[in-house]
C-alpha positions, 0 to 999 in steps of 0.5 A, spaced: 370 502 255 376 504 251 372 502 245 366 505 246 370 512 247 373 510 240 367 508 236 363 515 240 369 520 237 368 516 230 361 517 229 361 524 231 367 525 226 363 522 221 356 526 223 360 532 223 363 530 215 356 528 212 354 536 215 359 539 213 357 536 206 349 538 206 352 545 206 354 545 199 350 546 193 349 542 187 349 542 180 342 539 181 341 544 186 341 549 182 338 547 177 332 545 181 332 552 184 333 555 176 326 551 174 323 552 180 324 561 179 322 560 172 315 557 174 315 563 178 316 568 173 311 565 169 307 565 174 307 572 177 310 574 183 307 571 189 305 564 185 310 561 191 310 566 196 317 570 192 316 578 193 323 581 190 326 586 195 330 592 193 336 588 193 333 584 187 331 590 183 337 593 184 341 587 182 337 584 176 338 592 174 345 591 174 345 584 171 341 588 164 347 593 164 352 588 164 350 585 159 353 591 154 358 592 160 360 585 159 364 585 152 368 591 155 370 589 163 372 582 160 368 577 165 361 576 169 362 579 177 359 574 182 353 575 185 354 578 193 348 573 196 350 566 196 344 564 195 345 567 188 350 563 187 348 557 180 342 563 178 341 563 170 345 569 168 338 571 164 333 570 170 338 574 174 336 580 170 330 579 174 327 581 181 321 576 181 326 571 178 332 573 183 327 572 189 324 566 188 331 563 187 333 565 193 327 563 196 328 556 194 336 556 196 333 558 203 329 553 203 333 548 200 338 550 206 343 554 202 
């Protein structure tokens, strides 16, 4: 009985380790997540199903601002939504882009 406790705590401790990974994107992550909002952009906004909110365009003003605010303020600012993180700085420039990213992270599971 003691063994079948023992092998009970091991699998839920492993399970909870392999879990705990999936949460955290990959470069190959992002990338996919890249390419796929670039096809977005090419393909116009609901081509998968992406309608940029205002918080995109807002943000994608911001990213062309910081373009020139950059050089000055010495360094880039993180984004606010997780599911931004890994974004190519030129696509964030844009809503279409920043909505289908976000899309695809969701989806993804991020």
């Amino acid at each position: 009985m003691k063994w079948v406790v023992s092998f009970v705590t091991i699998v839920v401790v492993l399970s909870g380790l392999t879990l705990a990974e999936a949460d955290v994107a990959k470069p190959h992550d992002f990338a996919a997540c890249n390419d796929e909002a670039q096809e977005a952009t090419r393909k116009g906004d609901d081509s998968r199903g992406a309608s940029p909110n205002a918080r995109d365009h807002t943000r994608a003003a911001d990213a062309r601002r910081a373009d020139t605010a950059a050089a000055t303020a010495g360094g880039n600012q993180s984004p606010s939504d997780p599911q931004l993180d890994g974004m190519d700085p030129e696509g964030a420039k844009d809503p279409t882009y920043q909505a289908a990213y976000r899309t695809c992270m969701r989806k993804a599971g991020f």
